[in-house]
C-alpha positions as CSV (number, residue, x, y, z in Angstrom):
1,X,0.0,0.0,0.0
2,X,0.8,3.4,-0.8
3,X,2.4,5.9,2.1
4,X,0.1,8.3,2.9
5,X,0.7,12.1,2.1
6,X,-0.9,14.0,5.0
7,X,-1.1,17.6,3.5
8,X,-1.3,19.2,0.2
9,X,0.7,21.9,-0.8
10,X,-1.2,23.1,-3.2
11,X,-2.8,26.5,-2.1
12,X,-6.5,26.7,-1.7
13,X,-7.3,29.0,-4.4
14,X,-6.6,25.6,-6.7
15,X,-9.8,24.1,-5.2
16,X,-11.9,27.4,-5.8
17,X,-13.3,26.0,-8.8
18,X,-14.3,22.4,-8.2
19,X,-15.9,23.9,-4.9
20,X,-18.1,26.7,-7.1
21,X,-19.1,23.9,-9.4
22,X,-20.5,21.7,-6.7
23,X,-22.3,24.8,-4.4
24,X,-24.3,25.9,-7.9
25,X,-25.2,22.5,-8.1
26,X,-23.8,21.0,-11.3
27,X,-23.7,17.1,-11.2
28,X,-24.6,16.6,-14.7
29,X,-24.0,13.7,-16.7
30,X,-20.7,12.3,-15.8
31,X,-22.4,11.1,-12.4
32,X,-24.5,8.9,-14.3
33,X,-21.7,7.8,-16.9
34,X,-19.4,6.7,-13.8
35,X,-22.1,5.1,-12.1
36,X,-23.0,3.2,-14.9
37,X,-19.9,2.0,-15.8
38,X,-18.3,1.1,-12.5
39,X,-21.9,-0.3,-11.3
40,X,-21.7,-3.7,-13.0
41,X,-18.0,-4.0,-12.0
42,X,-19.4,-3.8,-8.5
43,X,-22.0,-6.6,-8.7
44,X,-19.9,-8.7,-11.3
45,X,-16.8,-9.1,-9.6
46,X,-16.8,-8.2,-6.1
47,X,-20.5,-9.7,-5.7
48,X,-21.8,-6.8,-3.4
49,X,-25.1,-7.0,-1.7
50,X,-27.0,-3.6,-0.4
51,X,-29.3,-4.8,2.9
52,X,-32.1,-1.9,3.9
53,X,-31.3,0.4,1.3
54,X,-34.9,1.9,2.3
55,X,-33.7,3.3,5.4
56,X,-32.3,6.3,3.5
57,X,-34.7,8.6,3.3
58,X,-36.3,9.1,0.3
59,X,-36.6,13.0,0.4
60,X,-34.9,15.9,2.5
61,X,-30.9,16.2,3.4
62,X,-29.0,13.6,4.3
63,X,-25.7,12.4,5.2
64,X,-24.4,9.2,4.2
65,X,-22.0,7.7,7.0
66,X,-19.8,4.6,6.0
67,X,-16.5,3.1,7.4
68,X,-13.9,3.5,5.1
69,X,-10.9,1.0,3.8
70,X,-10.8,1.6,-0.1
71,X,-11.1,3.9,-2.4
72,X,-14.3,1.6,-4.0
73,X,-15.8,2.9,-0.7
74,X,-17.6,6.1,-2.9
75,X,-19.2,3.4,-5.1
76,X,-20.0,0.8,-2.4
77,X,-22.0,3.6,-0.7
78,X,-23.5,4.7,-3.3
79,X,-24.8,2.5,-6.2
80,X,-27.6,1.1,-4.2
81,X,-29.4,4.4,-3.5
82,X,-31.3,6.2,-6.3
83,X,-30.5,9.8,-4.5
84,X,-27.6,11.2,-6.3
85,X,-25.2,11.6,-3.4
86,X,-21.8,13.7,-3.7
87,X,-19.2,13.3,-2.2
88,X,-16.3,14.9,0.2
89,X,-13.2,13.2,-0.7
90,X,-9.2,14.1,0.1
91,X,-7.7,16.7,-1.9
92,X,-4.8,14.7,-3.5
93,X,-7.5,13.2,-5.9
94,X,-8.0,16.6,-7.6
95,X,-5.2,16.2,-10.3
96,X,-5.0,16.0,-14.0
97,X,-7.2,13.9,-15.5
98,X,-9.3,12.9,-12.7
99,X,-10.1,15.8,-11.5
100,X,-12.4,16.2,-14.3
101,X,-14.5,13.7,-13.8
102,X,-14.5,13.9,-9.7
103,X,-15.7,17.7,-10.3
104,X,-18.0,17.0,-13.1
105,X,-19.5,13.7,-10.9
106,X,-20.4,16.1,-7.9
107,X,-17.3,15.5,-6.1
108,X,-15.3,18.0,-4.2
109,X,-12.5,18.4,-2.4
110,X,-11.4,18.5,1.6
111,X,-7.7,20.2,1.5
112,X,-5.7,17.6,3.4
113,X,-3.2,19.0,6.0
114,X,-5.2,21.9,6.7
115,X,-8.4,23.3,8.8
116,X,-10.5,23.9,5.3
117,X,-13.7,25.2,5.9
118,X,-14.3,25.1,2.4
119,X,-15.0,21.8,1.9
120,X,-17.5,22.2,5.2
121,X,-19.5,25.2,3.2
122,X,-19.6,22.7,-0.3
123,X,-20.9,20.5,2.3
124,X,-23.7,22.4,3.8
125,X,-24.6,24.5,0.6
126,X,-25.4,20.6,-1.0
127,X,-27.2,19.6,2.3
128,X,-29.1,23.2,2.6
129,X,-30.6,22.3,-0.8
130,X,-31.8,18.8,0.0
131,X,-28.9,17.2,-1.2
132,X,-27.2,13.7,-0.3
133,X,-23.5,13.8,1.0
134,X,-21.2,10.8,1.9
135,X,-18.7,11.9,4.2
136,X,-16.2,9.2,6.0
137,X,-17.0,8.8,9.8
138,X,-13.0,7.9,10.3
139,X,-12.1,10.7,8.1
140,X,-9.4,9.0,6.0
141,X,-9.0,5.1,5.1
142,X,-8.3,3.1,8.0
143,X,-4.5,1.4,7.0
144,X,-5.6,-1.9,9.3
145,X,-7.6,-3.3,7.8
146,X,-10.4,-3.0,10.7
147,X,-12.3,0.4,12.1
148,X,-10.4,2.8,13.0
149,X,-10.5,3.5,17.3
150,X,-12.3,6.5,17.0
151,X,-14.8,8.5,14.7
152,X,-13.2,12.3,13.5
153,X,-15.5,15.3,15.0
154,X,-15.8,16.6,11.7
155,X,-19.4,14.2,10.9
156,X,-20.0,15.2,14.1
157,X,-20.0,19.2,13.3
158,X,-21.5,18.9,9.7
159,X,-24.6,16.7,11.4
160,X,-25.1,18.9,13.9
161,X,-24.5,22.3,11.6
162,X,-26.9,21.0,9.1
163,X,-29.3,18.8,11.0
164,X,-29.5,16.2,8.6
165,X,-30.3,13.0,9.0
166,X,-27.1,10.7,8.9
167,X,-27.3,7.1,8.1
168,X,-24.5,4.8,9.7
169,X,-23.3,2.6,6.7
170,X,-21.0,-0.3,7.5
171,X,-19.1,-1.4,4.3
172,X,-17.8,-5.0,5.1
173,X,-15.6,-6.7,3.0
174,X,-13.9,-3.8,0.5
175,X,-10.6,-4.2,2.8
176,X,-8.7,-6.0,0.0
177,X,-10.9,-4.7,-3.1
178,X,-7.3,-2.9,-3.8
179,X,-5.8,-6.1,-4.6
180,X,-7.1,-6.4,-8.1
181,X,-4.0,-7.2,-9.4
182,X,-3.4,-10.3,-7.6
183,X,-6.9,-11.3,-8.8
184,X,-8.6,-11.2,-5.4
185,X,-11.9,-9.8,-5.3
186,X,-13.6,-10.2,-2.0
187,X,-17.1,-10.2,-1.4
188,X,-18.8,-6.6,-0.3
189,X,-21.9,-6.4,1.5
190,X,-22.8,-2.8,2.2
191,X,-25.8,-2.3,5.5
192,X,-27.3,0.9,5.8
193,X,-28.5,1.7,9.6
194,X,-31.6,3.2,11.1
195,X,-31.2,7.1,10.7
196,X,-29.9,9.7,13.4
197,X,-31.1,13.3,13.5
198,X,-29.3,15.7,15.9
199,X,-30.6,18.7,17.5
200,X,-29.4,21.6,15.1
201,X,-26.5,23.9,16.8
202,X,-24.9,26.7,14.9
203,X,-21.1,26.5,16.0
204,X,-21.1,23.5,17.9
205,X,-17.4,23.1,20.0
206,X,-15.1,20.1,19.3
207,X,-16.4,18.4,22.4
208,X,-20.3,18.5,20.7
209,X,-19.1,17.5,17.3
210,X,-16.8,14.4,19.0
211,X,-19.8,13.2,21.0
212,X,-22.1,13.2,18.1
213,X,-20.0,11.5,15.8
214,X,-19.1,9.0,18.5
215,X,-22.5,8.5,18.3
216,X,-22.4,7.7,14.7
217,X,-19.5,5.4,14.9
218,X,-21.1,3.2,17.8
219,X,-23.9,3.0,15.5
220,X,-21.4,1.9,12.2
221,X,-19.3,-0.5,14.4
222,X,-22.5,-2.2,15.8
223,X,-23.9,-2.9,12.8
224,X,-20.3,-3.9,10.8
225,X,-19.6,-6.1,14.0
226,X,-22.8,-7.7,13.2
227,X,-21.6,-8.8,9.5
228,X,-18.7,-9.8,10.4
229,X,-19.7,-11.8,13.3
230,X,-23.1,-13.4,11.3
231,X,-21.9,-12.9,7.8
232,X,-24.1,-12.0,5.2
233,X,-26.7,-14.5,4.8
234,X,-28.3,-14.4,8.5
235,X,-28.3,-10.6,8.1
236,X,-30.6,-10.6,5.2
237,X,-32.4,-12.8,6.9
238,X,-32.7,-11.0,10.1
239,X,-33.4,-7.8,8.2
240,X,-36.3,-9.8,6.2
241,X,-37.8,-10.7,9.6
242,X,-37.6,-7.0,11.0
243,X,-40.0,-6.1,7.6
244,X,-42.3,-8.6,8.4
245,X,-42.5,-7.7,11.8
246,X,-43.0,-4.4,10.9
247,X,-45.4,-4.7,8.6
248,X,-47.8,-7.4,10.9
249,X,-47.5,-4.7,13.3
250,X,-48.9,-1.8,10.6
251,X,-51.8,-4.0,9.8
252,X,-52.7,-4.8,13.3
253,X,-52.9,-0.7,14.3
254,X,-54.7,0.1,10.6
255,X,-57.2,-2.9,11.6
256,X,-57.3,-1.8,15.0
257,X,-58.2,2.0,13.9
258,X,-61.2,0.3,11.7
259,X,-62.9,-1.8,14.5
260,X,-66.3,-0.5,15.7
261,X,-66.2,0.8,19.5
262,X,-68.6,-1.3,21.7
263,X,-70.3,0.6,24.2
């Protein structure tokens, strides 16, 4: 694996543009284009599985919140939901060719190495308009191959800023997706978690934003412990059982709420 760089020293009037582009809104067509070619890649090779995809909502901002281990991560969270999501992603990406395509795909940058409230504004300015963002609860790729110890504040600060709802993603499997090479394709399965809303507060400190994205993380670790633990099978199945339950439950209160009152 790559060594990491941990700050760009390119100056942040570089990333002017590709932040402009994504705060007026311009997706376009390359979203589509990438998501349909990288899409059956996905499914073919790496045989990924989306379980309650419905629990993103369908309307309204959200925040999509997934573990991280590979740069696949953006698709993995992604192709399963018909939202177009964007996406916050390290600043080292934004480089000649690719930087076409991440700007022109809704993706903008977060200036590694430095405090860039930038990237926070692109954030909220796509949140404040209904949007979908994926934003890493660990901030970076963990390097272990497992979760990181602990979540970075900054998903705790943008939930709270833009009181979104956030949905904790665990993304199990993608730990070895980078070793294409040596033929190895391991099996994804991607769960999305019940949502979280947090009370709104403008300037929250770093002790608010840590607690809320710890928060996030316990939720993201509970349910990737559960894969790994169960695998994939019995969480289909447990999820397939929830529905049901759910849904006896909604036709018991609707026939409840039709019942004559005896007096």
């Amino acid at each position: 694996m790559k060594a990491q760089v941990y700050k760009d020293p390119r100056p942040a009037e570089y990333f002017t543009p590709f932040h402009e582009r994504v705060r007026r809104g311009h997706q376009g067509w390359m979203y589509e284009f990438v998501r349909s070619m990288v899409t059956p890649y996905l499914l073919i090779f790496h045989r990924t599985r989306c379980i309650d995809s419905d629990r993103i909502p369908a309307q309204g901002s959200v925040i999509i919140a997934p573990n991280h281990f590979s740069f696949l991560d953006h698709f993995f969270s992604a192709i399963y939901t018909r939202r177009r999501v964007q996406f916050m992603a390290k600043s080292q990406l934004f480089k000649p060719p690719m930087q076409f395509i991440f700007s022109h795909g809704g993706v903008f940058p977060i200036r590694r190495g430095h405090r860039d409230e930038e990237g926070f504004i692109s954030a909220k300015a796509i949140l404040g308009r209904g949007g979908t963002v994926v934003m890493y609860a660990e901030g970076g790729r963990s390097r272990t191959e497992d979760l990181s110890e602990q979540a970075k504040p900054g998903i705790g600060r943008l939930a709270l800023e833009s009181g979104a709802a956030v949905v904790p993603t665990a993304i199990y499997g993608s730990q070895k997706a980078r070793n294409w090479k040596r033929l190895q394709f391991p099996k994804v399965t991607v769960q999305y978690g019940t949502p979280l809303r947090f009370e709104r507060v403008d300037n929250p400190s770093r002790e608010q934003s840590q607690a809320a994205a710890d928060i996030i993380f316990e939720r993201i670790r509970e349910t990737y412990d559960g894969l790994a633990e169960s695998g994939r099978a019995r969480a289909v199945r447990a999820s397939r059982a929830a529905r049901r339950a759910a849904a006896a439950a909604q036709r018991s209160a609707e026939a409840a709420g039709r019942r004559p009152v005896v007096r």
